[in-house]
Phi, psi and omega in degrees: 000312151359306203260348209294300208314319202282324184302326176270349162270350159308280177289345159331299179291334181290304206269332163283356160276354163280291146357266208331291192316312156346300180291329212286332198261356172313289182303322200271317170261353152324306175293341179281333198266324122002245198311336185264004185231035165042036176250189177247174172287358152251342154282348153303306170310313181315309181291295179310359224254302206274294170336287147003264168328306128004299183309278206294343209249341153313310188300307180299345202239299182258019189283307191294326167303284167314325181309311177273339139335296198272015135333326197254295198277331190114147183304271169003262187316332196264310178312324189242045171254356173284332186252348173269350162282336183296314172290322185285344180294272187342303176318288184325323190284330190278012140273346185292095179291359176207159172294355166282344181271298159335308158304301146353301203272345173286310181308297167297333153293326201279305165327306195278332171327338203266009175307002165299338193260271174356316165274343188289302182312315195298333188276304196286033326139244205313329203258109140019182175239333180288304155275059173252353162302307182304335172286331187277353187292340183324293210297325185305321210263320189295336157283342175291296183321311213247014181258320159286270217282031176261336143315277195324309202300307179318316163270350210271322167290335169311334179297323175277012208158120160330306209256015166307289189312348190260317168329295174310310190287352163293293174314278134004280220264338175271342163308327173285357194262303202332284199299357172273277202308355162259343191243320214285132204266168156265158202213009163264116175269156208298299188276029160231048132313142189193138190313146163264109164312094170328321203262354155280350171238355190295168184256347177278335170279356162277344184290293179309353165282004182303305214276007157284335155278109154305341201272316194276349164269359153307300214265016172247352186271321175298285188323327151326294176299311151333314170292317161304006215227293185323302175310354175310320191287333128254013129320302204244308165007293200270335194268305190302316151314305172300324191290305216282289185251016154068045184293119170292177197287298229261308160314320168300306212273341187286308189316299163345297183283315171299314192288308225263347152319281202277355173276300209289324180279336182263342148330285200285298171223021191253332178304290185314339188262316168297315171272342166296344112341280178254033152087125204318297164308332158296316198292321199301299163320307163289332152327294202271350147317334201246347187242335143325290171321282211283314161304347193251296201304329212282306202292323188287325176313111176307310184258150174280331199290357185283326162288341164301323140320312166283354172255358144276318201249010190247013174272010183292325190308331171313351191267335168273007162277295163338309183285318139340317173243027173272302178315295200304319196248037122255007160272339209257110161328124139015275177246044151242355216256018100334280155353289188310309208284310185262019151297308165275338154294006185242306179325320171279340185275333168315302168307316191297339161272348189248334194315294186327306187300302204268008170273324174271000153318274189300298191309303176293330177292327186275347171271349199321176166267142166087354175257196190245116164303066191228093169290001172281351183292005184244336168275353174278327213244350141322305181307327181319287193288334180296339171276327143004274219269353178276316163273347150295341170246030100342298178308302219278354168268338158306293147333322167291317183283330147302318178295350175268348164275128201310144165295126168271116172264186159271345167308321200217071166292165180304148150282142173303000000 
């Protein structure tokens, strides 16, 4: 226990400096992808677009590969051969003299990015089965943290330079590689350990290992949706708000900041205390109630100052990934939840390559010239798929509770 404690704050700092980078190159590579291909902004766009993509589809690829790796090897190497490719990224970007090298330095954040399904395993590891929402809420509150402060940082370093922010961040993150190799414990023990596979790290046969638990290819298929529903916000955000209530650059960034606030706090200490109460399975259902409502509200709001109410009172929806991966990663072996863990991460990256395409779709059709103005249809038909994803995990808990109800014989009839 002595050591437990520095090791989850090890990973706390792992996952909010995975975020932070994300966030630090948002403001940072339009301009960057610009000055190296001698263009303009729209020619520009194209390229971050493809970045993006790229990004996300490394994350799609290799989350099950690290995941089952650290199945195998132990949490501990993979994370921090994951956080010393992170710091060595940076360099490259804050060196990358043409945009192919740029695309290079893209490929490899999406590879070591994907040590969320390593870390996610290392918490359940380490955490009860009773706190282990509250431990996955950890991940929840280190992206609200690193969702502020990875934007600010960015722009604010930029001022000295393109390649200053990637610099500082290369330093921040191999100074955490120091300090992971000094405090961070292994937290996989030799005998839940399990041979490393291809076809277990591959990513489509880990999304079909789902389906040996029913309840985690249920809450895994909701999670999808969710997740697809969720990508509106950076898809739509900056355009919708600008189009709809006519928002400057310093209002987006204030909204922004406030999303990335009240996600750290009902993350950090509002999950574990609301599902410790009502309970993992409850909580989840209220979660994603409350983010139907708040996605139906983003679209319906007349006025802008209404979203700022709604992005305080729609952060309760944060208490249902936590609860999702509490259920899951108690449905689950041991020396399966690496795996597991990077199954669900190739799940969300799948939504984050196709979400953009169909949020930004909907959003030019309701703006079109000559159509009926109404840019709120694309956070209603989000609340839409999130209700989805509301009755899919009903079925899979309805199902679940039958397949756990006694067969009735004659020996062992129904009660009357």
């Amino acid at each position: 226990m002595p050591r437990r404690q520095p090791a989850i704050l090890f990973i706390f700092i792992t996952l909010f400096l995975d975020v932070f980078g994300f966030g630090l190159v948002i403001p940072i590579i339009p301009k960057l992808v610009q000055q190296l291909q001698h263009g303009n902004e729209a020619q520009a766009a194209g390229v971050v677009a493809w970045l993006l993509s790229l990004f996300a589809l490394m994350q799609f690829i290799f989350s099950p590969v690290l995941g089952s790796l650290s199945d195998h090897f132990g949490r501990r190497p993979v994370i921090l051969t994951s956080l010393f490719g992170s710091g060595i990224d940076y360099l490259l970007l804050a060196w990358a003299p043409t945009l192919p090298w740029l695309f290079l330095g893209r490929i490899i954040s999406g590879i070591t990015a994907s040590n969320f399904s390593a870390a996610g395993a290392y918490i359940a590891d380490v955490t009860p089965p009773e706190k282990r929402a509250a431990g996955f809420g950890m991940i929840g509150a280190a992206f609200g943290l690193g969702f502020i402060v990875g934007p600010a940082a960015g722009g604010l370093l930029a001022h000295y330079g393109l390649r200053v922010p990637f610099l500082v961040s290369a330093g921040v993150t191999l100074l955490n590689w120091v300090y992971g190799a000094l405090v961070l414990p292994e937290s996989l023990s030799k005998e839940n350990r399990r041979p490393f596979t291809w076809a277990s790290a591959h990513p489509i046969d880990a999304l079909a290992t789902l389906r040996t638990w029913p309840v985690v290819a249920g809450l895994a298929g909701a999670l999808f949706l969710v997740n697809i529903a969720h990508n509106i916000y950076p898809s739509l955000w900056v355009l919708y708000t600008s189009a709809r209530y006519g928002w400057s650059t310093t209002e987006v960034s204030l909204s922004l900041a406030l999303v990335g606030l009240v996600t750290a706090i009902v993350q950090a200490g509002l999950a574990g205390k609301i599902l410790g109460l009502i309970g993992e399975r409850a909580g989840m259902f209220a979660g994603l109630l409350v983010m139907v409502l708040a996605m139906c509200g983003y679209g319906l709001s007349p006025t802008g100052w209404m979203i700022y109410v709604i992005i305080v009172l729609g952060a309760v929806n944060g208490i249902s990934n936590p609860a999702a991966q509490a259920i899951i990663s108690q449905a689950v072996p041991a020396n399966q939840q690496g795996a597991i863990q990077g199954a669900l991460n190739s799940i969300a990256s799948i939504a984050s390559i196709i979400a953009p395409h169909i949020w930004s779709g909907f959003f030019s059709w309701s703006i079109a010239p000559g159509k009926r103005f109404i840019p709120g249809l694309s956070f209603l038909v989000a609340g839409g798929v999130t209700l989805g994803a509301v009755g899919l995990v009903w079925r899979t808990f309805r199902l679940e509770k039958i397949a756990a109800a006694p067969v009735a014989t004659i020996e062992n009839p129904p009660p009357s």
